[in-house]
C-alpha positions in Angstrom: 38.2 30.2 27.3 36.4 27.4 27.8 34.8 25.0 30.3 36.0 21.2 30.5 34.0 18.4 32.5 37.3 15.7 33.1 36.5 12.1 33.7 38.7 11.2 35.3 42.3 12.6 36.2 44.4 9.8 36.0 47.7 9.7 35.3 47.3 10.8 31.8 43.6 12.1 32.2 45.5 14.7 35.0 47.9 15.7 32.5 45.8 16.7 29.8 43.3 18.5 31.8 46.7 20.3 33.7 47.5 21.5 29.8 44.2 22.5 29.2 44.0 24.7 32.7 47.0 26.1 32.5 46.3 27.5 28.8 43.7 29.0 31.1 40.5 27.0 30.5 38.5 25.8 33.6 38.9 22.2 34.2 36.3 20.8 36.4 36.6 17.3 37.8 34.3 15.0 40.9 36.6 13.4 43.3 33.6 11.5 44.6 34.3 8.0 44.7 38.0 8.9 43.3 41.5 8.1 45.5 43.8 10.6 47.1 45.9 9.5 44.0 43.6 11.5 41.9 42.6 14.4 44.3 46.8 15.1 45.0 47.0 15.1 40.6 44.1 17.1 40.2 45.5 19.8 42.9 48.4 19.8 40.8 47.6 20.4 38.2 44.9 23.2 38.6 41.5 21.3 38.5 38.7 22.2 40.0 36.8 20.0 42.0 32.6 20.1 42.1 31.1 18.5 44.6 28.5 16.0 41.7 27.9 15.1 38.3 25.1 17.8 38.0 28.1 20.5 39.1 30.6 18.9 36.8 28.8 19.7 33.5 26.3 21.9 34.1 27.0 24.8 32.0 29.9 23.3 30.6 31.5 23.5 26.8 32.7 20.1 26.9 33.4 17.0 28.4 36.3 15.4 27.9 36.8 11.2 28.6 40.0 10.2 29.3 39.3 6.3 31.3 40.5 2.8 30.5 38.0 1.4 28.0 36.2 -0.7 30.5 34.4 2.5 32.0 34.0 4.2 29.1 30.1 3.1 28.6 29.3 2.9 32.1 30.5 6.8 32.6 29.0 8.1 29.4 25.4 6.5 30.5 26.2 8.4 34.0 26.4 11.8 31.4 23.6 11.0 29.9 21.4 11.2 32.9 22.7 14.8 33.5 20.8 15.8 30.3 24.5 17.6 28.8 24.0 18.7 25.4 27.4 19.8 24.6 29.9 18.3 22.5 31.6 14.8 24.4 35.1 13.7 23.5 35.7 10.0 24.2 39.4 9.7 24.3 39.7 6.1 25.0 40.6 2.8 23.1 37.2 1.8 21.9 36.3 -0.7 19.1 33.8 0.2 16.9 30.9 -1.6 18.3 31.4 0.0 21.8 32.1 3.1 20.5 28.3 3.0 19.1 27.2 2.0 22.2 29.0 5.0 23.6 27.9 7.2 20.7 24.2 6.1 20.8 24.0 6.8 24.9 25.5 10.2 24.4 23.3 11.5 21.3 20.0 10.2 23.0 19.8 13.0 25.7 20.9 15.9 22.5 25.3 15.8 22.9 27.3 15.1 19.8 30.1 12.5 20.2 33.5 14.0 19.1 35.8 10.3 18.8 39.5 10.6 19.9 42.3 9.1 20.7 45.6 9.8 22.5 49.1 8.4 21.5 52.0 9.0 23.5 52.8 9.1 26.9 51.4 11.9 29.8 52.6 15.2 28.2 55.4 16.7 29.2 58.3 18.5 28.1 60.6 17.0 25.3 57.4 14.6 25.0 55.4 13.9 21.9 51.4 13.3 22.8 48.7 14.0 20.3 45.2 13.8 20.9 43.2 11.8 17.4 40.7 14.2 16.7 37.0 12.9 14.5 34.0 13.4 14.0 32.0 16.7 12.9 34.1 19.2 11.2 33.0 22.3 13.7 33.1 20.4 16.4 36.5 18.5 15.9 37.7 22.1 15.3 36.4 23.9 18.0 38.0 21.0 20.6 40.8 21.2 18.2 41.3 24.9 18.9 41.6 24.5 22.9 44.7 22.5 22.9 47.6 24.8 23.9 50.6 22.7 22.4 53.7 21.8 22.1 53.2 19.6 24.7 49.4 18.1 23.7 49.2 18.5 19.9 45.4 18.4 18.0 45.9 15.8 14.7 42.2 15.8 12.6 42.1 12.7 11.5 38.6 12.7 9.4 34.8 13.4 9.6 33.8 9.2 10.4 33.4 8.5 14.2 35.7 5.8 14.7 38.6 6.8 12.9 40.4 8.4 15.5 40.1 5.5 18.0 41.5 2.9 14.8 44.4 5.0 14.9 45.2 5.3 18.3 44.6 1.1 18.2 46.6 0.7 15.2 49.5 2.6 16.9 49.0 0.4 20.3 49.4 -3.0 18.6 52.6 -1.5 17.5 53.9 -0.4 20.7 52.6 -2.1 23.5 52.0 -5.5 21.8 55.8 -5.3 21.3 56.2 -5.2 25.2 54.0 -7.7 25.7 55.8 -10.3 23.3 59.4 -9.2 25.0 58.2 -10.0 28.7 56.9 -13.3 27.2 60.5 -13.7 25.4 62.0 -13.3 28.8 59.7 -15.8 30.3 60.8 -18.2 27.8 64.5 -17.6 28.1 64.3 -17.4 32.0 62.5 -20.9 32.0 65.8 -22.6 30.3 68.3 -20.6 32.2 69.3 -18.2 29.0 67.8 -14.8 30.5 71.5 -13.4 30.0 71.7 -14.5 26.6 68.8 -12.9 25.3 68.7 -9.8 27.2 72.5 -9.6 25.8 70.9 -9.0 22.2 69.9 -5.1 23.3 72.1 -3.6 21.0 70.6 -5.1 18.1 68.3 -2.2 16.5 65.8 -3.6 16.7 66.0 -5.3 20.2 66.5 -2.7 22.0 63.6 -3.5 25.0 65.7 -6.5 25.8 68.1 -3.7 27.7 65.5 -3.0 30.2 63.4 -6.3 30.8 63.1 -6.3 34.5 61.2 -2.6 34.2 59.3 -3.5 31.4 57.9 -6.5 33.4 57.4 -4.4 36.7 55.6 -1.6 34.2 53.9 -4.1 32.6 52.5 -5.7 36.2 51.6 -2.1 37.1 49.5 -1.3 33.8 48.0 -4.7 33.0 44.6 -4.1 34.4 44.0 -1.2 31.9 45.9 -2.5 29.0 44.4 -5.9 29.2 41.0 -4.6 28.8 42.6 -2.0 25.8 44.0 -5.1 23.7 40.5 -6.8 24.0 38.5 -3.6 22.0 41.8 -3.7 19.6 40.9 -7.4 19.2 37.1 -6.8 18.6 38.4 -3.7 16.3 40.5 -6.7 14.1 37.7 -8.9 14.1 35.3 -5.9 12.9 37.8 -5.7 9.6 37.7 -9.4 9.2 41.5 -10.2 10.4 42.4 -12.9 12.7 42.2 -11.3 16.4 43.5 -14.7 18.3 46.9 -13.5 19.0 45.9 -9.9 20.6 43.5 -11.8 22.7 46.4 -14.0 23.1 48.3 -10.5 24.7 45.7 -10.1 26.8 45.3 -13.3 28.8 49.1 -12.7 29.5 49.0 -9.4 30.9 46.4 -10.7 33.1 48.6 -12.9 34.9 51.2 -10.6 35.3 50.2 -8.4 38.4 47.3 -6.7 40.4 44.5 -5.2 39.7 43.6 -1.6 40.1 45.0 1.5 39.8 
């Protein structure tokens, strides 16, 4: 059994660190400076809490980043203050250059940088959610070897830091890009009076979002503020590989208008 330093327990940070606890590993997690949100998930779901960052990973086997991109550096310098030495999983939608920059921070004070990625939704039964796994071969196996499963499945993905977070982006240009154009098609047809007409298209196979428009514009106003941020490292990731980034940055702005931020 091992010990897990979470940061943080969001809605899918929670999740993963519930699956990890109740294959009975000890997940550790700060609710300093967190909401009730968090603290009510992390009761849930087992965690337990430590009162500071010298608490949360002293003495433990791994820490474990699960945060929207745009905290991703700022956290991992926070770790590297502690002087942790273990291995550190960043599970977050990083391009290449700020994965470095995460990398670098976490190496300096002795860690090693384990690079993931997750792809699917919180797990749960009848859900599908792997964790990206890359990086050192021991290492990727021994975080590889905690995951209970079904629910939160381990897929090794190479040796080369950075290859688990191109898959996880690859995947989410797919699937979320795809809601982002279909609220924007809505816009469109809702500004010339035609919302009906499109949305009437669902059972086309391959228009099948156009049945639930209304909640993928409410979800997407709930999630903007984290995917916004996500479609800007995919963007940087494209422009890293020499391919023209102007319409992800395009899916971006949008999702920026669309609700508050926060979360």
């Amino acid at each position: 059994m091992a010990t897990v330093a979470l940061l943080h327990p969001g809605a899918m940070g929670s999740r993963v660190g519930g699956e990890l606890a109740a294959a009975g590993h000890t997940v550790r997690w700060r609710p300093e400076g967190r909401s009730g949100r968090s603290g009510e998930r992390a009761e849930r779901e087992g965690l337990t809490a430590v009162p500071d960052l010298a608490s949360l990973v002293d003495g433990a086997d791994l820490v474990l980043s699960v945060l929207p991109p745009q905290a991703a550096l700022p956290v991992a310098e926070q770790v590297a203050t502690s002087g942790f030495t273990g291995t550190y999983v960043d599970a977050n939608p990083l391009s290449p250059a700020t994965l470095e920059r995460v990398r670098a921070v976490v190496e300096d004070t002795g860690a090693t940088l384990v690079d993931g990625g997750i792809v699917g939704p919180p797990p749960a039964e009848g859900h599908r959610t792997h964790l990206y796994l890359a990086g050192d071969r021991d290492r990727v196996a021994a975080v590889a070897a905690l995951l209970p499963g079904p629910r939160l499945l381990p897929v090794v993905v190479g040796e080369g830091v950075g290859q688990a977070s191109a898959a996880k982006q690859a995947y989410a240009l797919v699937n979320k890009g795809r809601m982002v154009l279909a609220a924007m098609a809505a816009d469109l047809a809702d500004a010339h009076g035609v919302g009906d007409v499109l949305a009437a298209e669902h059972d086309r196979s391959d228009a099948s979002l156009l049945a639930e428009l209304p909640e993928l514009r409410q979800g997407l106003a709930r999630v903007g503020w984290r995917w916004a941020p996500e479609l800007d490292e995919l963007a940087a990731s494209l422009d890293d590989v020499g391919d023209d980034s102007a319409a992800v940055r395009g899916l971006a702005a949008r999702l920026r208008t669309l609700g508050p931020t926060g979360g």
